[in-house]
C-alpha positions in Angstrom: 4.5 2.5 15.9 6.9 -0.3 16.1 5.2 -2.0 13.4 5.7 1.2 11.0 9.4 1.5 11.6 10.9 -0.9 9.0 9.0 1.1 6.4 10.5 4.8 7.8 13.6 3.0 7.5 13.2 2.0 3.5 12.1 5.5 3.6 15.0 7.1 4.7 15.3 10.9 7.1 12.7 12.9 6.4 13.7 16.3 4.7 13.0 19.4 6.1 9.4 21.4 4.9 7.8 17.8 3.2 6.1 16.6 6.2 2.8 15.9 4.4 4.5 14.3 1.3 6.3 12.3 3.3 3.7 11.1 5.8 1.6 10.4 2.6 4.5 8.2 1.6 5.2 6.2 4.7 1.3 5.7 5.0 1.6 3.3 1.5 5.0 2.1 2.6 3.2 0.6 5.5 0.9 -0.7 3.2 3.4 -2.3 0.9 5.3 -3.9 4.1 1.4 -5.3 5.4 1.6 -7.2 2.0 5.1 -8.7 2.6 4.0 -9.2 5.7 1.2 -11.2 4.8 3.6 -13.4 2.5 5.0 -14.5 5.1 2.0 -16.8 6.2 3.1 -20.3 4.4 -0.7 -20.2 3.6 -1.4 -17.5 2.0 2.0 -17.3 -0.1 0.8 -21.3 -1.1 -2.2 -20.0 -2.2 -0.8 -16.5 -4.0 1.8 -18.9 -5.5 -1.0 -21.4 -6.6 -3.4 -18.4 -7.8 -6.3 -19.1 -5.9 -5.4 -15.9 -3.3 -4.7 -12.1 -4.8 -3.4 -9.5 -2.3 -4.2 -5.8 -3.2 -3.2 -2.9 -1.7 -5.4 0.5 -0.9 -4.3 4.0 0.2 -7.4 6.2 1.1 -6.7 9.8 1.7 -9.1 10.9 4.3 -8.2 14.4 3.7 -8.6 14.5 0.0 -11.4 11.3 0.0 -9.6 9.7 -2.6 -8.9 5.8 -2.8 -5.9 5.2 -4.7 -5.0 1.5 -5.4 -1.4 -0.2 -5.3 -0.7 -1.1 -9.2 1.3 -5.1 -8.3 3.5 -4.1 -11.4 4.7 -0.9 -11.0 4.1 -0.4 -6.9 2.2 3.1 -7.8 -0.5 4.0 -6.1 -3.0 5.1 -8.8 -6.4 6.6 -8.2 -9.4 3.7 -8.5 -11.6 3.6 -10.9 -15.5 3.7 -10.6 -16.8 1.7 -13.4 -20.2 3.1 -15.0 -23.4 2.1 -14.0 -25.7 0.2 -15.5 -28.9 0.3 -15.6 
């Protein structure tokens, strides 16, 4: 838990009655501080940097069975997209 508590902090008291909202939101803050986290490795911010490394970030909602993926330019999570088969 220790390890989630800088994101409840960015995060703020949780209000009364939005206890599912705001679990849903601390869940993908702790996803967004795993990727700062993993810029802190001198060798895999040289390699981000350098462009030969891309971190992404995933969300999936076991209740609802949705994958939602971090957008790097806005910080949304958005649902992901299937592309169409081929066949």
């Amino acid at each position: 838990m220790a390890q989630v508590a800088p994101a409840a902090e960015r995060l703020g008291p949780r209000g009364p009655g939005d206890r599912d909202d705001y679990l849903r939101r601390l869940e993908q803050a702790s996803v967004e501080l795993s990727l700062e986290n993993l810029m802190t490795f001198p060798c895999v911010r040289t390699l981000v940097e350098r462009g030969r490394l891309a971190l992404h970030g995933a969300y999936f909602g076991i209740a609802s069975g949705r994958l939602l993926l971090r957008d790097p330019a806005t910080g949304r999570f958005e649902p992901a997209e299937i592309p169409p088969r081929t066949a």
